[in-house]
MDTraj code that builds the backbone (N, CA, C; nanometers):
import mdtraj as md
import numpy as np

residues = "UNK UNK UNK UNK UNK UNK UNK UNK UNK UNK UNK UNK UNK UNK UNK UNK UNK UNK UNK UNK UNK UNK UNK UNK UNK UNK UNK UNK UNK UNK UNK UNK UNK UNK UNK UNK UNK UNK UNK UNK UNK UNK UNK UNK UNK UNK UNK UNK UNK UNK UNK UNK UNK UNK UNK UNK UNK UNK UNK UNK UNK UNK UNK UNK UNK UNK UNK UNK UNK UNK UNK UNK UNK UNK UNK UNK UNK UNK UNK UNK UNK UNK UNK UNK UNK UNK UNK".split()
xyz = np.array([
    [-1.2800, -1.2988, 0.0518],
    [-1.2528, -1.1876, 0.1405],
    [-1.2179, -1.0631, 0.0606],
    [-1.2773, -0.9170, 0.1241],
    [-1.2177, -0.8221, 0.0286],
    [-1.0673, -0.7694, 0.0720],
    [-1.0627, -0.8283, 0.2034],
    [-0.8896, -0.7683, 0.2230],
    [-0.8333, -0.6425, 0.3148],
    [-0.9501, -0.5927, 0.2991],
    [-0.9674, -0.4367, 0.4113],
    [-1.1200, -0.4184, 0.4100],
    [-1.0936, -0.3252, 0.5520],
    [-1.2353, -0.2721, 0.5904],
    [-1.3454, -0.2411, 0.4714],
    [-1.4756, -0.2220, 0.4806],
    [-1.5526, -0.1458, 0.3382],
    [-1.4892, -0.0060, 0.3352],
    [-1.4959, 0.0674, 0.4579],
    [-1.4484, 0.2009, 0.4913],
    [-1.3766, 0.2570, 0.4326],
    [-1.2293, 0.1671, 0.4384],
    [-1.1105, 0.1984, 0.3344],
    [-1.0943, 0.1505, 0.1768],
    [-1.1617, 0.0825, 0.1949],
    [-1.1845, -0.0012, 0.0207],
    [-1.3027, 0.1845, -0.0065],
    [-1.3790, 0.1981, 0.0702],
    [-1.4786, 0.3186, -0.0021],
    [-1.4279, 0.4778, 0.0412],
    [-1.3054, 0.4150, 0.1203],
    [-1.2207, 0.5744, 0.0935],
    [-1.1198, 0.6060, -0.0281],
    [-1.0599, 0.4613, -0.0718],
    [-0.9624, 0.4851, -0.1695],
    [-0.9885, 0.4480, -0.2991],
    [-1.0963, 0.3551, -0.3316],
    [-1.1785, 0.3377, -0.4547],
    [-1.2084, 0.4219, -0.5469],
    [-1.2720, 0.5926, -0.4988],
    [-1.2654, 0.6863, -0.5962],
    [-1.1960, 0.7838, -0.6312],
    [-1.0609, 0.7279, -0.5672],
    [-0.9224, 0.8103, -0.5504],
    [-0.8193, 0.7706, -0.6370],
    [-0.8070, 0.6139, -0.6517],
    [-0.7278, 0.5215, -0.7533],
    [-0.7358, 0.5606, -0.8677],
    [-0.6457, 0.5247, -0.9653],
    [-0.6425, 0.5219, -1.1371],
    [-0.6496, 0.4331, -1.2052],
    [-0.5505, 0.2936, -1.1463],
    [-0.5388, 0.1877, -1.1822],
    [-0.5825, 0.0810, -1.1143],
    [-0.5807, -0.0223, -1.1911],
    [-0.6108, -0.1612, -1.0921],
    [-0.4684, -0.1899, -1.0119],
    [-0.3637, -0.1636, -1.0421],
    [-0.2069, -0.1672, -0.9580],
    [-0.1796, -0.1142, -0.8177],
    [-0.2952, 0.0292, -0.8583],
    [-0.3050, 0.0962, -0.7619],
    [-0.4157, 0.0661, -0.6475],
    [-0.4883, 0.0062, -0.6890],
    [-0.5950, -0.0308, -0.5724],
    [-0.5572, -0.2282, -0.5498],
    [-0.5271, -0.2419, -0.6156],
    [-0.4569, -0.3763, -0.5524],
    [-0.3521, -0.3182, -0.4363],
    [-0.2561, -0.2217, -0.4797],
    [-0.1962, -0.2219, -0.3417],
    [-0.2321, -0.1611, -0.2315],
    [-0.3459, -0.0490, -0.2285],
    [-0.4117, -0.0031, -0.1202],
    [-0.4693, -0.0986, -0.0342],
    [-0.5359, -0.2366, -0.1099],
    [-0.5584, -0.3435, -0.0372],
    [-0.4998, -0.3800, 0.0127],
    [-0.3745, -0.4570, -0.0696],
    [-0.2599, -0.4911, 0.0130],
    [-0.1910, -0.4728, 0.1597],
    [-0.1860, -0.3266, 0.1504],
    [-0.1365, -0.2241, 0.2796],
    [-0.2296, -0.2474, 0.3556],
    [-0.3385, -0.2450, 0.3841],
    [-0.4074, -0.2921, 0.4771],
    [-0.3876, -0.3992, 0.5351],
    [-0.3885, -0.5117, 0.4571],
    [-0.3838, -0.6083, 0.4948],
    [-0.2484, -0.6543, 0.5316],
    [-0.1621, -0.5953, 0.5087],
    [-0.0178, -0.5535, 0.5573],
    [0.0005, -0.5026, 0.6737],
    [-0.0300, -0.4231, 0.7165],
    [-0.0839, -0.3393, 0.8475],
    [-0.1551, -0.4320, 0.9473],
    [-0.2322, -0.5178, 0.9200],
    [-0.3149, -0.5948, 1.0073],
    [-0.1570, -0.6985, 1.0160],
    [-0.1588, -0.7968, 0.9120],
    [-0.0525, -0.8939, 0.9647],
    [0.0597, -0.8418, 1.0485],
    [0.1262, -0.7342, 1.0228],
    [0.2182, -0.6406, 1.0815],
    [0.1951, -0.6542, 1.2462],
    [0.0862, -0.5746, 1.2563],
    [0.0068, -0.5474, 1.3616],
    [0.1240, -0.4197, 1.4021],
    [0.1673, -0.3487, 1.3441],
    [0.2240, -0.2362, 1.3493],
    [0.1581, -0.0832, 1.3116],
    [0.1558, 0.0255, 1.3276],
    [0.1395, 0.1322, 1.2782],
    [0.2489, 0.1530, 1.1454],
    [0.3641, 0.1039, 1.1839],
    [0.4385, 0.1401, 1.0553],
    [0.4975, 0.0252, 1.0278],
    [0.4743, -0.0176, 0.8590],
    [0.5343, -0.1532, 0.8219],
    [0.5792, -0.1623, 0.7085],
    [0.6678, -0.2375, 0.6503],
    [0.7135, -0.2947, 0.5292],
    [0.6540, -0.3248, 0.4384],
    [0.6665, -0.2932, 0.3257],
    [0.6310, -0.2876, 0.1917],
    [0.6888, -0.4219, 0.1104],
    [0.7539, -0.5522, 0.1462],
    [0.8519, -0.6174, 0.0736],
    [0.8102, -0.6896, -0.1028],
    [0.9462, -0.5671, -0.1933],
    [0.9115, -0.6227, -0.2903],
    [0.8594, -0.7457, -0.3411],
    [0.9598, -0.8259, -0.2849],
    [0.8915, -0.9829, -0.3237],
    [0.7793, -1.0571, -0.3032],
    [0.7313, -0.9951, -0.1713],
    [0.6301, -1.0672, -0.1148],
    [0.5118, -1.0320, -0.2731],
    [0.5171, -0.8597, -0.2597],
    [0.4669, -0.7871, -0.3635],
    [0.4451, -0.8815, -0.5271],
    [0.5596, -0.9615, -0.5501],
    [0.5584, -0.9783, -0.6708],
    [0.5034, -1.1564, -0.6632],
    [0.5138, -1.1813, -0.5958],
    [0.4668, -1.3749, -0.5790],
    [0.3402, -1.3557, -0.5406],
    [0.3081, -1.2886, -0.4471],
    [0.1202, -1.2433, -0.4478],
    [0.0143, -1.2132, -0.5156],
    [0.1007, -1.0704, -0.5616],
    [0.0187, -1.0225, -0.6985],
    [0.0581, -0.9927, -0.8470],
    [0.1894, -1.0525, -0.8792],
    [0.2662, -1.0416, -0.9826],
    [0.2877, -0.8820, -1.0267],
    [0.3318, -0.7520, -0.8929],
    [0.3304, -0.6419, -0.9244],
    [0.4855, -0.6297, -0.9253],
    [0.5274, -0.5532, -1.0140],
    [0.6533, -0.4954, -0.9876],
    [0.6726, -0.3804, -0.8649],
    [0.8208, -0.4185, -0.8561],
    [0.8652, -0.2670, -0.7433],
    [0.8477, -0.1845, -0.8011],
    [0.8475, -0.1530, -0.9638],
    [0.8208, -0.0159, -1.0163],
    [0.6773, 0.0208, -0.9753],
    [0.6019, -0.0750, -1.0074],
    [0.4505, -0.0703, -0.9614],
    [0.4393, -0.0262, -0.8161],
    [0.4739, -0.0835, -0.7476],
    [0.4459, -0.0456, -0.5978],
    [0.5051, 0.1255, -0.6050],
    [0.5938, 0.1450, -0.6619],
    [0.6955, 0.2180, -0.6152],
    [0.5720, 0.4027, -0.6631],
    [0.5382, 0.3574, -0.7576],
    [0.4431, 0.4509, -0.8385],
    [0.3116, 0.4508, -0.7282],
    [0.2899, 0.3407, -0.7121],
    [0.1238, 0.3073, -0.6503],
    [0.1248, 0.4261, -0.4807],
    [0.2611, 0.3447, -0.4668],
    [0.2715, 0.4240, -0.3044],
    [0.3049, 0.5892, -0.3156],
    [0.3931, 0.6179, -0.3693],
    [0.3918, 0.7466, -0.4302],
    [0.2913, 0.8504, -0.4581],
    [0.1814, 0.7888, -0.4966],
    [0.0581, 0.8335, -0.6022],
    [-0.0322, 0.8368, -0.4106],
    [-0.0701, 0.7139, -0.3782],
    [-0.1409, 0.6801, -0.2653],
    [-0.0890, 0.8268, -0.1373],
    [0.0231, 0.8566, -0.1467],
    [0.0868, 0.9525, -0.0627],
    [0.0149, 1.0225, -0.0739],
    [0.0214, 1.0769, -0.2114],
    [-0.0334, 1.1880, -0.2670],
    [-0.1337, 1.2770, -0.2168],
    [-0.2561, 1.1181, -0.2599],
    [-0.3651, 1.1732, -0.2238],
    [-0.3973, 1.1731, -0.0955],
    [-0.3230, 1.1387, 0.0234],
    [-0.3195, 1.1528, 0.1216],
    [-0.4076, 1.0138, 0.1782],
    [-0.3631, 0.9328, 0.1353],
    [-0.4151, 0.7423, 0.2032],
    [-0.3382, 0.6980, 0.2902],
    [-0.1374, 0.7382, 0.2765],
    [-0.0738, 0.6644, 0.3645],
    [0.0206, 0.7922, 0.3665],
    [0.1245, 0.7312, 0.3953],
    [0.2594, 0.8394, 0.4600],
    [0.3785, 0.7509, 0.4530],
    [0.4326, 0.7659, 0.3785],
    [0.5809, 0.6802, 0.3432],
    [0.7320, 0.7696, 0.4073],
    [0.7847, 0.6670, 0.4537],
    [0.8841, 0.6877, 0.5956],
    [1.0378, 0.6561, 0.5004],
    [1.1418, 0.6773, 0.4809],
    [1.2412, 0.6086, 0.3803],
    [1.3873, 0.6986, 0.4683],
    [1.4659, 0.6530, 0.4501],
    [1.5693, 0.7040, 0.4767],
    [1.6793, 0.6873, 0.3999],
    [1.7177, 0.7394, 0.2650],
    [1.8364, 0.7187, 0.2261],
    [1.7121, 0.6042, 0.1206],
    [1.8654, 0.4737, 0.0800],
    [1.7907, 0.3532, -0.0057],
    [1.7518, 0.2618, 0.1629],
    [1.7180, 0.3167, 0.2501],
    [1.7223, 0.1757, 0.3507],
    [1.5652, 0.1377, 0.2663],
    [1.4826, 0.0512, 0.3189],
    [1.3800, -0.0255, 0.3528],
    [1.2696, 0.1313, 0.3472],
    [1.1607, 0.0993, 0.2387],
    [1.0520, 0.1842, 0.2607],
    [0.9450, 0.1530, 0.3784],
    [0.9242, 0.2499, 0.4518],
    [0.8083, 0.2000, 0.5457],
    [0.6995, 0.2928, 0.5098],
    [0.5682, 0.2162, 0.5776],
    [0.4360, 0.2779, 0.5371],
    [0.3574, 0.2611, 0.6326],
    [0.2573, 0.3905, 0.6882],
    [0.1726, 0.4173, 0.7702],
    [0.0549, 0.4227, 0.7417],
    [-0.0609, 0.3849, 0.7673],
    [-0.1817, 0.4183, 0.6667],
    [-0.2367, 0.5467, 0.7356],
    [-0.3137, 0.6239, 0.6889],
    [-0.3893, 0.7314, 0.6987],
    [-0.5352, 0.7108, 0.7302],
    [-0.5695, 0.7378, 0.8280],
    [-0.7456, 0.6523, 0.8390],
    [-0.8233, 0.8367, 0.8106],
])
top = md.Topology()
chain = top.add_chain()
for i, resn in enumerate(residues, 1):
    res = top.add_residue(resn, chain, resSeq=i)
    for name in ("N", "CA", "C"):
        top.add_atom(name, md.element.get_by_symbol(name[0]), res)
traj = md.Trajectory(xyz[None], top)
């Protein structure tokens, strides 16, 4: 399975830098679907037993992904990061 739509795999593919970074664009998708939310959790751990990424990794990946305008990250204070995707 690739994990997300072609659509979004061929919206964020020539946008990425790293392989960290497009592992987690996948991710979020497929995060979003299990969710079945518009806005959902990012959980480090899940993050690191899945794909052996660090929170620094995510933390950069989602940051960067903002950026270029893929998702929209929600935070309040240190609570819990949340994430929206951008279609």
């Amino acid at each position: 399975y690739i994990g997300c739509p072609v659509a979004w795999l061929k919206r964020v593919l020539p946008l990425v830098k790293s392989k960290e970074q497009l592992a987690i664009a996948i991710y979020l998708h497929r995060r979003h679907a299990v969710c079945g939310s518009k806005v959902f959790t990012v959980p480090n751990r899940e993050l690191y037993e899945e794909l052996g990424l660090s929170r620094f990794a995510k933390y950069r990946a989602l940051r960067y992904l903002e950026k270029i305008g893929a998702i929209t990250i929600f935070q309040d204070g240190k609570t819990v990061m949340r994430v929206s995707l951008l279609r």
